[in-house]
Backbone as a printed PyTorch tensor [residue, N CA C, xyz], in Angstrom:
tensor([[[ 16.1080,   7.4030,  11.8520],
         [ 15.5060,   7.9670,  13.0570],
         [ 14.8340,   6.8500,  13.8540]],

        [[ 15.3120,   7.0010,  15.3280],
         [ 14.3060,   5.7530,  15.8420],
         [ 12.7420,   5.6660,  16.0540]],

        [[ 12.0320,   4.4140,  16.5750],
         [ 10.9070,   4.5680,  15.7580],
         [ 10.5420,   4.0210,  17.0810]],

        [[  9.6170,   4.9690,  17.8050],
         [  8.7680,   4.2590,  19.1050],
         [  7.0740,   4.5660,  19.6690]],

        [[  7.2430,   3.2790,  20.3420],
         [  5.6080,   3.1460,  20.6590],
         [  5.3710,   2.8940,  22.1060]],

        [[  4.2980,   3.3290,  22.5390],
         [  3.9680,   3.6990,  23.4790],
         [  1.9720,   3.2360,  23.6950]],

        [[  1.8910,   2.4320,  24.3780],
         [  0.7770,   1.5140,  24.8680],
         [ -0.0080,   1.9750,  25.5280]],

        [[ -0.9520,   2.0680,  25.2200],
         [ -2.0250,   2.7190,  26.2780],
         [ -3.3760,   2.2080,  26.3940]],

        [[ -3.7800,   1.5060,  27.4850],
         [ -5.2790,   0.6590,  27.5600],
         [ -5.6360,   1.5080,  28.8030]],

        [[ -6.9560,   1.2860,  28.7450],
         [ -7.4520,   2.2150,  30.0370],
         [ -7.2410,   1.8530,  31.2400]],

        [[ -7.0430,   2.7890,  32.1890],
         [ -6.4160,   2.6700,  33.4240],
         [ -4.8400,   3.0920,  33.7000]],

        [[ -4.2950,   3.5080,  32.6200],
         [ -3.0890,   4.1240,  32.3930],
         [ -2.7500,   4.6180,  33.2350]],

        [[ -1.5030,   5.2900,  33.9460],
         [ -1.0520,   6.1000,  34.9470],
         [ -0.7680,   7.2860,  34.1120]],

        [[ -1.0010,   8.8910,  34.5580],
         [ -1.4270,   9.2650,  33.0430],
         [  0.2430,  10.2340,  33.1040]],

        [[  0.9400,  10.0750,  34.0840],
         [  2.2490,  10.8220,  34.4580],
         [  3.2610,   9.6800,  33.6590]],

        [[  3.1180,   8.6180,  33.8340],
         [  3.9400,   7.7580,  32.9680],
         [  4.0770,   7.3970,  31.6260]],

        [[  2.8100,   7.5430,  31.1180],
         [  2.1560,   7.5470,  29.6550],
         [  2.9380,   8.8690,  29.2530]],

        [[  2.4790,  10.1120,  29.6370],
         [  2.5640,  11.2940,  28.8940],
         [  4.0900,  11.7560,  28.8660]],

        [[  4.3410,  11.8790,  30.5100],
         [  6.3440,  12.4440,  30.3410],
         [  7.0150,  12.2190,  29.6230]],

        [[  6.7730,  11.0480,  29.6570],
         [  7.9540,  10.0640,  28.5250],
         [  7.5030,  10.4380,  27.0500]],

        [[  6.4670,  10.7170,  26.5040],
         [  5.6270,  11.3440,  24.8360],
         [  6.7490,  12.6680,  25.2360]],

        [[  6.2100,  13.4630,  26.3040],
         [  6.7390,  15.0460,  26.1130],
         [  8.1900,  14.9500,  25.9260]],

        [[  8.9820,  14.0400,  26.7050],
         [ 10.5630,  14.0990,  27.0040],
         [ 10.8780,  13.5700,  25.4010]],

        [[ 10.4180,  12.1720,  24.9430],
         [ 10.8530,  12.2830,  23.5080],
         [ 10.6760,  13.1790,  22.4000]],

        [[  9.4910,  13.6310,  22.5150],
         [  8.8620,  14.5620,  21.4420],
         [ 10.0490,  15.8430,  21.6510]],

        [[ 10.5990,  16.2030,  22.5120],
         [ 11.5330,  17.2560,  22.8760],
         [ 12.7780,  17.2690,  22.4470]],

        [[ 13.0430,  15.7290,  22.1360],
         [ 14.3370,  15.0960,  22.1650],
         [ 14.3350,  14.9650,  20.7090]],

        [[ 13.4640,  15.2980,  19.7650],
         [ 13.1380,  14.7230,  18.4220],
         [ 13.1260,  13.4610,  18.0800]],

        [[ 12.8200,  12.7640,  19.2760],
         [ 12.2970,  11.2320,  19.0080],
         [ 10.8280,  10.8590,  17.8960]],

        [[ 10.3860,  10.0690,  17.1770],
         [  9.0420,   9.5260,  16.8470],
         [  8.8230,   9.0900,  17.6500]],

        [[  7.4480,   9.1960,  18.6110],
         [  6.9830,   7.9750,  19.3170],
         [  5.7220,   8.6390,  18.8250]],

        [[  5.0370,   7.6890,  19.3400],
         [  3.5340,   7.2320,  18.7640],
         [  3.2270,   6.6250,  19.1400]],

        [[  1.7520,   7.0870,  20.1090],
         [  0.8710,   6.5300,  21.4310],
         [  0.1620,   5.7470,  20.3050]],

        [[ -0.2380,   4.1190,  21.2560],
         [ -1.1910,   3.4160,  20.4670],
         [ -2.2460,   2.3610,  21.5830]],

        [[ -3.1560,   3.1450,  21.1330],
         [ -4.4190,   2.2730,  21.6770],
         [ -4.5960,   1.0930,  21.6610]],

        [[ -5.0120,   0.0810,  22.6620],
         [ -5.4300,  -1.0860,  22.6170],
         [ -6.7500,  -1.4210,  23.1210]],

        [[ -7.4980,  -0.2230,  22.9030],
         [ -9.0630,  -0.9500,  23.2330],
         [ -9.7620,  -0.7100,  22.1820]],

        [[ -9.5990,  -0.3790,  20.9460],
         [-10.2210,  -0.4910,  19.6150],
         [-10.8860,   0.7750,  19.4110]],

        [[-10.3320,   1.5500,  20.1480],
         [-10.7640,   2.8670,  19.8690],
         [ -9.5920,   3.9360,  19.7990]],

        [[ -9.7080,   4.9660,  19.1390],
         [ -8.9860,   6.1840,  19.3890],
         [ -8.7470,   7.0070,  20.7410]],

        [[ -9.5140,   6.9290,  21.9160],
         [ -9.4380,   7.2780,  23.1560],
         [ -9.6910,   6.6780,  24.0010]],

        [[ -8.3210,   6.7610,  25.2380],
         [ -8.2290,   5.9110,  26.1730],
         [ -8.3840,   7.0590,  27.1130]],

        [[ -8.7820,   6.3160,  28.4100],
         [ -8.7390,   7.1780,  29.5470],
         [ -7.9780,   6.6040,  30.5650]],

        [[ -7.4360,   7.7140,  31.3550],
         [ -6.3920,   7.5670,  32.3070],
         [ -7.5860,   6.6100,  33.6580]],

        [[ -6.1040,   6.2980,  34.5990],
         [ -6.4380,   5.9050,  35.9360],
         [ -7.1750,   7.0240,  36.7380]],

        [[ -6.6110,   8.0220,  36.5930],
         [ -7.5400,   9.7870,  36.6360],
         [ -8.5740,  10.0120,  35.9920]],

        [[ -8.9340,   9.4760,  35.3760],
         [ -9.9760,  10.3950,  34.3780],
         [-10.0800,  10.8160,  33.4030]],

        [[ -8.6590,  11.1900,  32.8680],
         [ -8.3150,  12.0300,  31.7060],
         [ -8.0550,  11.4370,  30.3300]],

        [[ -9.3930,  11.4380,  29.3070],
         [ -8.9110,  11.3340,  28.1430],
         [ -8.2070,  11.3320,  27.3240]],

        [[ -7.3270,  10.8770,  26.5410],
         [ -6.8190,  10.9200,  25.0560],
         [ -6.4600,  10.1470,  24.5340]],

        [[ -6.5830,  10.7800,  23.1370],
         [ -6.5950,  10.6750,  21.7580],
         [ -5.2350,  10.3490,  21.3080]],

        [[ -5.2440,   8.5630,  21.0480],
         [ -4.1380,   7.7950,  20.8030],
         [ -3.9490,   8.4680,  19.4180]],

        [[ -2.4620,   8.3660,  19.1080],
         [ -1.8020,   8.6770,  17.8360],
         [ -2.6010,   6.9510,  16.8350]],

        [[ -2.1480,   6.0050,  17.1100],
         [ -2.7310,   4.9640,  16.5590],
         [ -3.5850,   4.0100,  17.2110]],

        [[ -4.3430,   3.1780,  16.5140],
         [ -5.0870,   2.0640,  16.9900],
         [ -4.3540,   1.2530,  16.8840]],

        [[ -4.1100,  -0.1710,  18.0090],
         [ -3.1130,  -1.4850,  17.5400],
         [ -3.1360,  -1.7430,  16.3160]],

        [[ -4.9900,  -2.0920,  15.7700],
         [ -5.2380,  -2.7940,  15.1560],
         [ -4.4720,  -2.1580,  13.1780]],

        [[ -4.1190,  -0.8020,  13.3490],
         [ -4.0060,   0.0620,  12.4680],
         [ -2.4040,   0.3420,  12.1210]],

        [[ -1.7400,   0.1020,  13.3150],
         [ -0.5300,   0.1760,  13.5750],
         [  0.7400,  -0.6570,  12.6550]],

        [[  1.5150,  -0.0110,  11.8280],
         [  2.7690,  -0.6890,  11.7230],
         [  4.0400,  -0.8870,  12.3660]],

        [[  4.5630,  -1.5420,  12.8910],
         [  4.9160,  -2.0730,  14.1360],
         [  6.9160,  -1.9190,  13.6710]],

        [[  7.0400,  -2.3290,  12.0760],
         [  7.8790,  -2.6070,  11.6480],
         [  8.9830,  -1.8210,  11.8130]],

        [[ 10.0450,  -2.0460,  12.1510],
         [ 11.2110,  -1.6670,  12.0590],
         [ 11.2780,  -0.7350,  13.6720]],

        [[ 10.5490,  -1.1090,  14.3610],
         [  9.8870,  -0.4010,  15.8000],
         [ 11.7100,  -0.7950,  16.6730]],

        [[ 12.0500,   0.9850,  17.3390],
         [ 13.3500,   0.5480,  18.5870],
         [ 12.6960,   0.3070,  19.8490]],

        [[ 11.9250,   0.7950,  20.1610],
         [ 11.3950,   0.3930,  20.9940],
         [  9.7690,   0.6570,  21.5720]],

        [[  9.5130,  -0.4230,  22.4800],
         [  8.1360,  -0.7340,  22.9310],
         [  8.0810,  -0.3340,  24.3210]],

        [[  6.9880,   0.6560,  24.4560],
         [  6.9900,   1.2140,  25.9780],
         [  5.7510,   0.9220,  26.6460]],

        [[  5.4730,   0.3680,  27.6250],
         [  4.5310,  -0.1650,  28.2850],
         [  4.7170,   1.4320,  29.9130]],

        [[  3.0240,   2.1200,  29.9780],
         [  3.0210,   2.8190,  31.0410],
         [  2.5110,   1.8700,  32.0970]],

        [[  2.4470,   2.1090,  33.0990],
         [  1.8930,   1.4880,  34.5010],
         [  0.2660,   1.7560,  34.7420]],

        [[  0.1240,   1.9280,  36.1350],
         [ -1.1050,   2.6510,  36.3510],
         [ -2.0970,   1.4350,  36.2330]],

        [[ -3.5150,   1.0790,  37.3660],
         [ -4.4810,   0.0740,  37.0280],
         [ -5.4680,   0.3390,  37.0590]],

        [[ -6.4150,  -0.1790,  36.2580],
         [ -5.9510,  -1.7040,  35.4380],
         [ -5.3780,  -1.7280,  34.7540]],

        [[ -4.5290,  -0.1450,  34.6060],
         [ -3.9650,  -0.0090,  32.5210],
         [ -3.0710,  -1.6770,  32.4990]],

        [[ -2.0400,  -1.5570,  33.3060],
         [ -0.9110,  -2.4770,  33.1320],
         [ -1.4930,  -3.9420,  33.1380]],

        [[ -2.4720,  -4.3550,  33.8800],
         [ -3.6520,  -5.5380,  33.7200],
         [ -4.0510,  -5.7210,  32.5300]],

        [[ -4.3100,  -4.4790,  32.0490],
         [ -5.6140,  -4.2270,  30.4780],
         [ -4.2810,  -5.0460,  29.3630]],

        [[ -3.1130,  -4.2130,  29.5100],
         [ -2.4260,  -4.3480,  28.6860],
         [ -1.6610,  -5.7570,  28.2480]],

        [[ -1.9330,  -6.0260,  29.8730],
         [ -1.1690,  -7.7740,  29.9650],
         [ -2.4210,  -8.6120,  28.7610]],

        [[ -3.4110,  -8.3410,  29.0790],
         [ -4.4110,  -9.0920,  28.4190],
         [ -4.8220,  -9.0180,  26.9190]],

        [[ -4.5210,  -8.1370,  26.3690],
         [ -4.1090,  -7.9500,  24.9930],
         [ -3.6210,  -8.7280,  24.3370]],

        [[ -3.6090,  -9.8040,  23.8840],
         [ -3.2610, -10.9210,  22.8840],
         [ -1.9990, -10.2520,  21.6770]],

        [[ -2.3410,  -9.2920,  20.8540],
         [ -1.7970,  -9.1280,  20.1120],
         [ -0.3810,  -8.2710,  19.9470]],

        [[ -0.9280,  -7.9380,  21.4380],
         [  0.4840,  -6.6160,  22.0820],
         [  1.2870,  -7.6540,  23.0180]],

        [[  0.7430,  -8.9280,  23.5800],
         [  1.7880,  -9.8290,  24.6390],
         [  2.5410, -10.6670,  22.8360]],

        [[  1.7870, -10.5960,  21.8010],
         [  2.8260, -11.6160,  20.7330],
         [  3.6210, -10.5730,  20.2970]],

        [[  3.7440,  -9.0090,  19.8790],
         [  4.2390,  -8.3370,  19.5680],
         [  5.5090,  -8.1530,  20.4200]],

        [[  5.1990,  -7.7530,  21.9160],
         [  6.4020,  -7.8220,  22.9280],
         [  7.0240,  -9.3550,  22.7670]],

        [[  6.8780, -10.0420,  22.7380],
         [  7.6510, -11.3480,  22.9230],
         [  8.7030, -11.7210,  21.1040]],

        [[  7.6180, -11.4820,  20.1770],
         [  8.3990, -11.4720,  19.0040],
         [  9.4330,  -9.8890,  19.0880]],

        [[  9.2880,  -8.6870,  19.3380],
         [ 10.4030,  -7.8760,  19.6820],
         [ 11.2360,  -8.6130,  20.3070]],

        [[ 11.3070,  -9.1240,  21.6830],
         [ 11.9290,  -9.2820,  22.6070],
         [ 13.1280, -10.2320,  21.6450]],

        [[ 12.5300, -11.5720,  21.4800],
         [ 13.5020, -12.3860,  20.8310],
         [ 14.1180, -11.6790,  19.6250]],

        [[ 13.9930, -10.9660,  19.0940],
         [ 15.2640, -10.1180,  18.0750],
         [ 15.7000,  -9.0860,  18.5130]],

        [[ 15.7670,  -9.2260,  20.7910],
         [ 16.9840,  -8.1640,  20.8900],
         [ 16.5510,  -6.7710,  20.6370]],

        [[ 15.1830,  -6.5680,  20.4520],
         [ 14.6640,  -5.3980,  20.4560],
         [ 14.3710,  -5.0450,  21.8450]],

        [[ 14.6110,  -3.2830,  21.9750],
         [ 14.2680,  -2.7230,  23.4450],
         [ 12.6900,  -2.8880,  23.7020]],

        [[ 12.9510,  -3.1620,  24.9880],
         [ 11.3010,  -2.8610,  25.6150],
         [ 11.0220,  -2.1860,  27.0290]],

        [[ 11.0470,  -1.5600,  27.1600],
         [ 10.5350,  -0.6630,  29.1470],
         [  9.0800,  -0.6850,  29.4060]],

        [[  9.0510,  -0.9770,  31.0460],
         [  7.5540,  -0.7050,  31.0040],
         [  7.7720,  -0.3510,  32.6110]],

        [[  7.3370,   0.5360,  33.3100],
         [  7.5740,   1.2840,  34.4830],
         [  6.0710,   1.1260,  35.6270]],

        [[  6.2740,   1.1250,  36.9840],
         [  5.7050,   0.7190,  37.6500],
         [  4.6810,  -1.0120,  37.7890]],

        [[  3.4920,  -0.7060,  37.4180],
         [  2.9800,  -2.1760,  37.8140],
         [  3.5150,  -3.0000,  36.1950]],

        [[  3.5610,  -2.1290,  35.0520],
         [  3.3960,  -2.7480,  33.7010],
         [  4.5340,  -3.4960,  34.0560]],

        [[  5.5980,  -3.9120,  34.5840],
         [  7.0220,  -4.9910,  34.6980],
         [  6.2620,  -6.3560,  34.6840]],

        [[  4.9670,  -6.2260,  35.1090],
         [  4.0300,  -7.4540,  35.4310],
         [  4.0320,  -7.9410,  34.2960]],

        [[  3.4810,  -7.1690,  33.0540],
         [  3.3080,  -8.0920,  31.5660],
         [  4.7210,  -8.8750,  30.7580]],

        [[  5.3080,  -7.9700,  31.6660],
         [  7.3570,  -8.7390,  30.7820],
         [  7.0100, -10.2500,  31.8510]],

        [[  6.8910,  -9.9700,  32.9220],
         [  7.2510, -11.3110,  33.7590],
         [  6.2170, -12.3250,  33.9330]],

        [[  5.1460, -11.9080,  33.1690],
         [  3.9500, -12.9840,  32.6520],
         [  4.2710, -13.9840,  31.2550]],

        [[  5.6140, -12.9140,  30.8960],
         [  5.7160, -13.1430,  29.4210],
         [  6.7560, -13.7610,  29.2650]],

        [[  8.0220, -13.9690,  30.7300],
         [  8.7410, -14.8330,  30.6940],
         [ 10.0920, -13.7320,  29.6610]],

        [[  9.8590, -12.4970,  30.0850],
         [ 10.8530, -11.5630,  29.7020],
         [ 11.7950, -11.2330,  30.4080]],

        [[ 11.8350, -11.7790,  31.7800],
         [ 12.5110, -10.6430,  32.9040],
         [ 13.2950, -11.4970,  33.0710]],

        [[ 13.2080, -13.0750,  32.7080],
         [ 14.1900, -14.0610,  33.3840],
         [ 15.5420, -13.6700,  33.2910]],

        [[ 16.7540, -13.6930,  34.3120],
         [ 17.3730, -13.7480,  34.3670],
         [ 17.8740, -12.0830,  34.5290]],

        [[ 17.0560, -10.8690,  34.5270],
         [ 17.4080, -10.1660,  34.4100],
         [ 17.2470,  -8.8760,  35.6900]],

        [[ 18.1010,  -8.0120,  35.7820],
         [ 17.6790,  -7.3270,  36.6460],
         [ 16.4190,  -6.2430,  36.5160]],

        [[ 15.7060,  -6.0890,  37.1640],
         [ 14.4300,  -5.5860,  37.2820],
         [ 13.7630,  -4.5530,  38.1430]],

        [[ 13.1120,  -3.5650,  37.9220],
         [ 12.0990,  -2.8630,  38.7450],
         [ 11.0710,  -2.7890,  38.7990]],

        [[ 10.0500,  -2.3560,  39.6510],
         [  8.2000,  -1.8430,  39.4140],
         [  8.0070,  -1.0560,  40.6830]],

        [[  6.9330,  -0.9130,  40.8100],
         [  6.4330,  -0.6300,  41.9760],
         [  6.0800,  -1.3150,  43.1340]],

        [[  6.6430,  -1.1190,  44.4090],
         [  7.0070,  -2.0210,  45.5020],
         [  5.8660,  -2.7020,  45.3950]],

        [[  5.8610,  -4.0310,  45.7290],
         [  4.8890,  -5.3310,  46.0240],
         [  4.5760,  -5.9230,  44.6290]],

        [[  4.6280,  -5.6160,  43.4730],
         [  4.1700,  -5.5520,  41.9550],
         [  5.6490,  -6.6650,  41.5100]],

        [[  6.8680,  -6.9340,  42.6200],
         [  7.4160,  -7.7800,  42.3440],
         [  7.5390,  -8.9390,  42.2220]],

        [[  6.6290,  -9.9310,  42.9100],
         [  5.9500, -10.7410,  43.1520],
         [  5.5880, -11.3940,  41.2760]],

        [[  5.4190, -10.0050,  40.3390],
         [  5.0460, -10.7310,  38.9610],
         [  5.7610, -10.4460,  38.4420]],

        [[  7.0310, -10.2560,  38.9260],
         [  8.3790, -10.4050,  37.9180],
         [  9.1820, -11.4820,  37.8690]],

        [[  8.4220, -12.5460,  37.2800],
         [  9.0450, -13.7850,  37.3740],
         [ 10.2200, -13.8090,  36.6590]],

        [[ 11.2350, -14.5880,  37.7490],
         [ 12.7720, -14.9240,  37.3890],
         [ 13.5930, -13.6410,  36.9290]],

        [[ 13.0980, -12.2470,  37.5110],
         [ 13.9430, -11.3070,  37.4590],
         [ 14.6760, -10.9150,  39.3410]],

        [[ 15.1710, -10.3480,  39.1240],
         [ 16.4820,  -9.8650,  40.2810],
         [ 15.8410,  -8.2700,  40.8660]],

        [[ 14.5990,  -8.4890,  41.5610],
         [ 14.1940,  -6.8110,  41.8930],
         [ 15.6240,  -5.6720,  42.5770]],

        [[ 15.2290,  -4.9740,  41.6620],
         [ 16.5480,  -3.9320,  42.5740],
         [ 16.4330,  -2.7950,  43.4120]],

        [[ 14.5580,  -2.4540,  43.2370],
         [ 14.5350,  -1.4940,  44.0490],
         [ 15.0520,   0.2280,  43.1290]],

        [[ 15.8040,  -0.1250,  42.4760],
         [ 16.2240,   1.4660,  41.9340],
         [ 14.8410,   2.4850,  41.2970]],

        [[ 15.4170,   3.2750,  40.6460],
         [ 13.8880,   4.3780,  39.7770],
         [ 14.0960,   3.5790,  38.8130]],

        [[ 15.3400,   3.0890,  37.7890],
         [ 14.8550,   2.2560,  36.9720],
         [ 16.3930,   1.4660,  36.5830]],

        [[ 16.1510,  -0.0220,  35.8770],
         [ 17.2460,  -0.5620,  36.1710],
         [ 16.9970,  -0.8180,  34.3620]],

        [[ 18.0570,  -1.0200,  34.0760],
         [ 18.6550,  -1.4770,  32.4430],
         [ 19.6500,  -2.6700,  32.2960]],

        [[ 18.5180,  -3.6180,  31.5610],
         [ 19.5570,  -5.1240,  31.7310],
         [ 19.1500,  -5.6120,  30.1760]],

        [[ 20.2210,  -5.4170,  29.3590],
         [ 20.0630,  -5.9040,  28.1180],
         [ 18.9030,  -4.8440,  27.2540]],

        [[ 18.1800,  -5.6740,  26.8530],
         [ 17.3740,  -5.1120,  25.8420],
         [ 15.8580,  -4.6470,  26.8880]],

        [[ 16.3130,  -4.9400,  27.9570],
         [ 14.7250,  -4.4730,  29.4770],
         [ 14.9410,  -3.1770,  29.9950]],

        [[ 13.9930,  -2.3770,  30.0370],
         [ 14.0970,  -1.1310,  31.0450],
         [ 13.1190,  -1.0180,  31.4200]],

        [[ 13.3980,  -1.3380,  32.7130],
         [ 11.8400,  -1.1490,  33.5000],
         [ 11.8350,   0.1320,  34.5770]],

        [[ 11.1320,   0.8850,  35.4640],
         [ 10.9280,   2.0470,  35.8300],
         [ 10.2750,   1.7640,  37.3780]],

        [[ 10.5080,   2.0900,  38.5620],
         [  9.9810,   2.1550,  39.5690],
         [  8.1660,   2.4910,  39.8960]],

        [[  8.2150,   3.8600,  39.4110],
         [  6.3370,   4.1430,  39.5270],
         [  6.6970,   5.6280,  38.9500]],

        [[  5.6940,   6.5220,  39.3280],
         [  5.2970,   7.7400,  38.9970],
         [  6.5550,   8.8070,  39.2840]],

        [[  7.1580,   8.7200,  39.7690],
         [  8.4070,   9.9220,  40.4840],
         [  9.4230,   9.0170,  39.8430]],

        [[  9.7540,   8.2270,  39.4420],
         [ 10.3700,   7.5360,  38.7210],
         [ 10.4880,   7.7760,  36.8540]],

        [[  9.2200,   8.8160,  36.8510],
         [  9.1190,   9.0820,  35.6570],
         [ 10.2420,   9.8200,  34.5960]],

        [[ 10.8710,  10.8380,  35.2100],
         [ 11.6420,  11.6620,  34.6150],
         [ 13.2600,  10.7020,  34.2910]],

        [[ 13.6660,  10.3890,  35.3860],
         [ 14.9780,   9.5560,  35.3260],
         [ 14.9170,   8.2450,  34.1040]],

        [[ 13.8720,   7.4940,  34.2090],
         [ 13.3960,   6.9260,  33.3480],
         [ 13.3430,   7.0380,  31.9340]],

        [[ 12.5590,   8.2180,  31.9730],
         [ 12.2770,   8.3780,  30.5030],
         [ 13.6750,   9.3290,  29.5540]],

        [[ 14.2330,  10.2170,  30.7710],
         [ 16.0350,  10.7140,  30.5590],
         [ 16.7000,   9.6010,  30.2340]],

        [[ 16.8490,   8.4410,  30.6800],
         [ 17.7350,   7.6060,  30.4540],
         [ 17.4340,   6.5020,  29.1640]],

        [[ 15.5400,   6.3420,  28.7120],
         [ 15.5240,   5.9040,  27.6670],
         [ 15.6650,   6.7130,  26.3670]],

        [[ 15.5480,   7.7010,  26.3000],
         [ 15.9010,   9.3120,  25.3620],
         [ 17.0760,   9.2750,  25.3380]],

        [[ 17.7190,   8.4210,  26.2200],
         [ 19.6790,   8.6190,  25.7310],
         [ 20.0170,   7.2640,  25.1260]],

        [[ 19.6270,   6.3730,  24.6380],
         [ 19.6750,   5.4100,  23.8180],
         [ 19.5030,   6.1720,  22.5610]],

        [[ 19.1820,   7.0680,  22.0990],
         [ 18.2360,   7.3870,  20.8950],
         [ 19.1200,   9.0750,  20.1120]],

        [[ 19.9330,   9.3980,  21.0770],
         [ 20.2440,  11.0550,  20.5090],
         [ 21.4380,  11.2510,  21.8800]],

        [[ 21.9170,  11.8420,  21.1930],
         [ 23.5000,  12.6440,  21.8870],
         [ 23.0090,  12.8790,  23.5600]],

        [[ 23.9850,  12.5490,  24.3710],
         [ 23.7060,  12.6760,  25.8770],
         [ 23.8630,  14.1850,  26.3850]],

        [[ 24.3270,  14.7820,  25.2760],
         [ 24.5300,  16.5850,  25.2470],
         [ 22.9810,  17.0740,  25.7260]],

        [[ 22.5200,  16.5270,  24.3910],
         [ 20.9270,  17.0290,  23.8450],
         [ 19.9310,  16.5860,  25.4200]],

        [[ 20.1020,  15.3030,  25.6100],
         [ 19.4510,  14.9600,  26.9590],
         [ 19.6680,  15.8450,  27.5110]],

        [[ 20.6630,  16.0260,  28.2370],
         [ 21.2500,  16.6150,  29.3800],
         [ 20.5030,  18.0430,  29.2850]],

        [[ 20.6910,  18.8540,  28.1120],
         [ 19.9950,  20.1800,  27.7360],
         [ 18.3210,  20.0670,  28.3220]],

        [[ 18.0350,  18.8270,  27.8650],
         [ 16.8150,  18.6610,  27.5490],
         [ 15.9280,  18.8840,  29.3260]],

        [[ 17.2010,  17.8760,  30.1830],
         [ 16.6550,  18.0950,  31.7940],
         [ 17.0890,  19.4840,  32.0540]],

        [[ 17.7490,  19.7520,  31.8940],
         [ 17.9470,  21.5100,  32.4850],
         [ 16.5640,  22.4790,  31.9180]],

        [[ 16.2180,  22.3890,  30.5330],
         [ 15.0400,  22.9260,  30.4750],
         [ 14.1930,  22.7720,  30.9470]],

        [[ 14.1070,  21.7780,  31.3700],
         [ 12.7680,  21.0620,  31.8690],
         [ 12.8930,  21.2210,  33.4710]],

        [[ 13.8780,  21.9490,  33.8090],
         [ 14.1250,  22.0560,  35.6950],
         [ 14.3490,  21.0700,  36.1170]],

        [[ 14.6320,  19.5650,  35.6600],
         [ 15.0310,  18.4140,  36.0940],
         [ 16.2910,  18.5100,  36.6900]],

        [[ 17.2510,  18.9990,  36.1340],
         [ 18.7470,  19.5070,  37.4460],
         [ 18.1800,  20.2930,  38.4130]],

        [[ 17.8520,  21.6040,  38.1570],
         [ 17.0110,  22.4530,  39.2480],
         [ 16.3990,  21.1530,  40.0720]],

        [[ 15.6010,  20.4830,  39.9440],
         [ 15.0250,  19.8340,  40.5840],
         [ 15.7450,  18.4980,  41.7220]],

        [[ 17.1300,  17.9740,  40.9570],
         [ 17.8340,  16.9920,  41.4920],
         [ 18.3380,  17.6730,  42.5950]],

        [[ 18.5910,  18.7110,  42.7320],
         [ 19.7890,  19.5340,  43.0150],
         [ 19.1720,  20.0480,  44.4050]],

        [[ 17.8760,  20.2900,  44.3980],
         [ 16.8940,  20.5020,  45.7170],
         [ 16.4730,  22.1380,  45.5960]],

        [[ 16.3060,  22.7100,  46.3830],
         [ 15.1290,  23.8920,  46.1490],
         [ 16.6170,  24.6000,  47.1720]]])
């Protein structure tokens, strides 16, 4: 079963953090929110509390498919600055392990010398810290072992398309129709 994590320092965007928990958790993915301010609760760019599944410091990391970085500021700032989560992404990265991080968070891949060469998204102007990536402008672009995500409305396509790495494109597909995501493509 794949095995994923999901980053959360305060200032989080709390639509990017959470969709993507609900869309896997739906999908029968593991993911497992993990704190990086040494506590069990982070709070959103909103306001809104919660209660990380793990602490970094507590966390086993091992055998991890992938590493999800949410947006939202300072979260994506907070998160760049994390010492132990920029060596974690960079040791993933070099063994070809997945990593996404949607809206401003594209900033910590291209601080980190992740994006080189690759095609890329964030949130308009937030490109500027995607060093040596190829901005494309899309909701979210997939280049190798990178998936990065536009911003907040970007959320669903995003997190649909990283949920189909992981389980049958049937099950996805089911998964947006429940969720009114066709209803929704499709217009009112």
């Amino acid at each position: 079963m794949a095995k994923v994590f999901e980053f959360l320092a305060d200032g989080f965007e709390d639509i990017e953090a959470l969709g993507p928990v609900d869309i896997f958790r739906r999908g029968g993915v593991e993911i497992q929110t993990v704190s990086v301010n040494g506590s069990d609760c982070v709070t959103s760019a909103h306001g809104i509390t919660v209660k990380a599944d793990v602490k970094f410091e507590d966390a086993d990391f091992s055998g991890a498919d992938l590493l999800m970085l949410p947006g939202g500021l300072p979260g994506a700032t907070n998160l760049g600055d994390h010492e132990g989560l920029c060596k974690l992404l960079t040791e993933h990265a070099a063994k070809g392990g997945m990593i996404s991080a949607i809206c401003a968070a594209p900033m910590v891949l291209g601080k980190l010398g992740l994006l080189k060469g690759k095609r890329a998204t964030c949130y308009p102007g937030f490109e500027k810290y995607m060093e040596g990536a190829e901005y494309t402008g899309l909701l979210f672009s997939h280049d190798g072992n990178i998936v990065t995500g536009e911003g907040p409305a970007a959320t669903f396509p995003y997190a649909y398309h990283l949920l189909s790495n992981f389980i049958d494109e049937g099950k996805v597909k089911e998964i947006e129709r429940g969720m009114m995501f066709t209803h929704l493509i499709k217009g009112r």
